[in-house]
N, C-alpha and C positions, 0 to 999 in steps of 0.2 A: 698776440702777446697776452699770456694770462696778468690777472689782476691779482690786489689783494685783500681780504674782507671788507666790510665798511665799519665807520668808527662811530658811534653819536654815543649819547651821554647814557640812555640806556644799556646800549651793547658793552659799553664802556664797564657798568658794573656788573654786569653779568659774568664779561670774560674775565674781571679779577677776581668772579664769588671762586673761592678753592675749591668746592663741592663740585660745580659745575666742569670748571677748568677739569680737574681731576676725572670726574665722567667722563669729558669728553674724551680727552687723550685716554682714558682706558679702554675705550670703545674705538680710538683713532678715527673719531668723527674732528681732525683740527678747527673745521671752521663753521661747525656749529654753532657756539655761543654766540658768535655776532649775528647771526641768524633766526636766535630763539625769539626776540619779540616779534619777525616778524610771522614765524613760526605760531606764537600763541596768540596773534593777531588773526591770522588765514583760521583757524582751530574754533575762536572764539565769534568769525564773524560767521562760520558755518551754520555752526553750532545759534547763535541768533537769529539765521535767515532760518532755520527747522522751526526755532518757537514762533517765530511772525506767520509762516507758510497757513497758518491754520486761520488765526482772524482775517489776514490777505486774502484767503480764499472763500471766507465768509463773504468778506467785500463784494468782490470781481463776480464770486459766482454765488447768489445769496438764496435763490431755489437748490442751486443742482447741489453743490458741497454739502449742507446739513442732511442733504436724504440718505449720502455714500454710510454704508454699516462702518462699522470702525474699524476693521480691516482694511476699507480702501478707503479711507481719512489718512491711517498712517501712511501707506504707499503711495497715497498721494503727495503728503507731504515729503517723505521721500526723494522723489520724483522732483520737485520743485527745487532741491538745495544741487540734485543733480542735474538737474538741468543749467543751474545759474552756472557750475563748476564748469560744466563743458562749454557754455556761454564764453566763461573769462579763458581757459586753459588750450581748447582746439585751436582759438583766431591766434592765439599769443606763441602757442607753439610753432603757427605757421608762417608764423612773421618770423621768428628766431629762424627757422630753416629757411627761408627765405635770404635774411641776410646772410647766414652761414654759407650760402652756396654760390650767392652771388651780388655782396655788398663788402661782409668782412674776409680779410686777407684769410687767403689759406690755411688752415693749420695743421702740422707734420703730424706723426704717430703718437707720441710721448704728448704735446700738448692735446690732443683730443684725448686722450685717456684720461691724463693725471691733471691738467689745466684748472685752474679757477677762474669761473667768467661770472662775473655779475648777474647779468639778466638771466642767464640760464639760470645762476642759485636762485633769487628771487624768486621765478617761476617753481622752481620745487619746493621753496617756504610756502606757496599756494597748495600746492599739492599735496605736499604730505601731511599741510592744515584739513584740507578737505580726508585727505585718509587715515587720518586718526580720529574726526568727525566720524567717519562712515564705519572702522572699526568699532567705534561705540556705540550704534544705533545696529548695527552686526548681532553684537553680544547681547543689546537689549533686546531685540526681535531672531535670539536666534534659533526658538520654534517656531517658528514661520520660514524664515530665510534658509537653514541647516548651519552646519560646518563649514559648506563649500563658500560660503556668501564671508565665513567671518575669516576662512583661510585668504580671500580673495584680496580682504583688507588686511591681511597682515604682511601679504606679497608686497602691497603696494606700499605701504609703511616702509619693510624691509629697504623698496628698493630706492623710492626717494632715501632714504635716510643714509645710504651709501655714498651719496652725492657727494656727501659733506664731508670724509675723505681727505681729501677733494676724489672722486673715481668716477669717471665719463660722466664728468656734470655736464660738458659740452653737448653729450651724444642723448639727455634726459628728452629735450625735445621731438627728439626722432619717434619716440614712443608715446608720450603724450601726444601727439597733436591725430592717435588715436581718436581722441576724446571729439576732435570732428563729427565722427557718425554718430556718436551718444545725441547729437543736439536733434536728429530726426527720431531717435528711437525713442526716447522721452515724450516728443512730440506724439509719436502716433499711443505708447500707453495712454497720453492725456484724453486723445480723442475717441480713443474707445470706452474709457471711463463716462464722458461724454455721451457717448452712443451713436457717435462718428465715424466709427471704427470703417466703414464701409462709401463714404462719402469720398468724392469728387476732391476734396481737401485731403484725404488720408491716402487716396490711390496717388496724386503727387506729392505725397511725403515719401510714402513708399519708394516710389521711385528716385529720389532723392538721395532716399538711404542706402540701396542698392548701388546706386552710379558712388556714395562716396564709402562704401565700405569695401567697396571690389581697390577702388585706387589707392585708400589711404592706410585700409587693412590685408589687402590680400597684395598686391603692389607693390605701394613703399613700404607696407610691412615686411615682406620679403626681403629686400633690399637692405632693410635697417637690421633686423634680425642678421644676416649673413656677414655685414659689416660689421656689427657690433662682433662678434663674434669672430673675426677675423681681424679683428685690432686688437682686442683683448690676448688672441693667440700670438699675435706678431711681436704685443711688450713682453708675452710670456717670455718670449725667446730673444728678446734681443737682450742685452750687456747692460744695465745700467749704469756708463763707465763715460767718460768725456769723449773719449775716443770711440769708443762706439756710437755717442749720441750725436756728438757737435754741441756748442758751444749754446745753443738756442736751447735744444731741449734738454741738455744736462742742467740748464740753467732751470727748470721748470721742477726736474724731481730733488734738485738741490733745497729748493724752496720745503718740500715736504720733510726733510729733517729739522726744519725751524723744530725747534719746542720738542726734540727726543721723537718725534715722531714723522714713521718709515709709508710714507705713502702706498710703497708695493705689497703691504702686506696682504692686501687683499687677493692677492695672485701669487703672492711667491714671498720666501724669504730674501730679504737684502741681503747682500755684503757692503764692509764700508771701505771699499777698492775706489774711491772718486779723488 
């Protein structure tokens, strides 16, 4: 059963600022606003774990860190806020597929498209904090990184930001819990930085990364890829109409007309035959 956004006294002024409200519905993001503090919350604690990364690392590592030239200061620190992200975002994703597959009820074609779930929003307010984080340190470094590094973070921007929609907010974790192999790959830049790179620790990280990139990228990415993409094609065509949906999931894209705003736009034009 989809849900409906959360209320507290913050979101509370947000979704009445007109500025806001107005953006979003012009963007036909509906249930962003209630989402924005925790949006500028995930953005801002990034963004603080980058300026600590460097006294912290002073800390922990009080020879090796001050020797790194300042090229690999920054990428090191880098490295640390992405490493935390795939910390919180791979175990979180895998728990949400987890229940999705085999705790919470089923859910038909129109709810996994068009649905709003709580904990999946939540997790993408994580996300798309960390990638509008990462977008900015992109553009700061982006003769070192290129183009390709700042297009990377504006995919991901893009694609969290669709969520909100509401469009396969459900289906978000399928792709995040990519962020699994990041948590080895991170590991082995650190230990080469180190001078690890070839130790008895790095040959079973390696190995680590390999066994979960083959299953969680090459595998279930297959799998998620094909699906996503075959339920995306399946609303294409189906009728947005009672009689075509039933009574369950006409009730879900009904909900996206709340507030003059057409859920399917993302895929197609509506009619208003309901």
């Amino acid at each position: 059963m989809t849900q409906q956004p959360p209320t507290t006294n913050l979101t509370s002024i947000l979704s009445s600022s007109s500025t806001i409200t107005s953006l979003s519905l012009s963007l036909n993001l509906r249930t962003l606003p209630p989402h924005l503090p925790s949006i500028l919350l995930s953005t801002l604690s990034f963004t603080l774990l980058h300026l600590l990364s460097t006294p912290l690392s002073h800390f922990l590592l009080p020879k090796t860190y001050p020797s790194f030239p300042p090229s690999s200061k920054t990428d090191w620190n880098l490295r640390v806020v992405s490493l935390i992200q795939s910390l919180i975002l791979g175990p979180l994703s895998l728990y949400i597929l987890t229940c999705q597959f085999f705790i919470w009820p089923p859910r038909g074609l129109i709810e996994r498209v068009y649905g709003y779930y709580e904990l999946e929003t939540q997790m993408t307010d994580i996300a798309l904090g960390y990638f509008l984080w990462h977008f900015a340190m992109m553009l700061k470094e982006y003769k070192k990184h290129g183009m390709q590094m700042v297009l990377h973070a504006m995919v991901g921007v893009g694609c969290m930001g669709g969520v909100y929609v509401p469009f396969t907010a459900s289906m978000t974790a399928w792709f995040l819990v990519y962020e699994v192999t990041n948590v080895p790959h991170n590991v082995y830049r650190f230990l080469v930085r180190l001078g690890r790179g070839d130790s008895m620790l790095s040959v079973g990280n390696a190995v680590v990364w390999i066994l979960l990139f083959f299953v969680f990228r090459i595998v279930w990415g297959t799998y998620a890829t094909v699906a996503y993409m075959w339920s995306t094609w399946m609303v294409w065509r189906t009728p947005l109409t009672r009689e075509g949906l039933g009574e369950v999931e006409f009730a879900v894209v009904e909900r996206g007309y709340a507030g003059g705003v057409k859920l399917c736009v993302v895929l197609f034009d509506c009619e208003d035959d309901g």
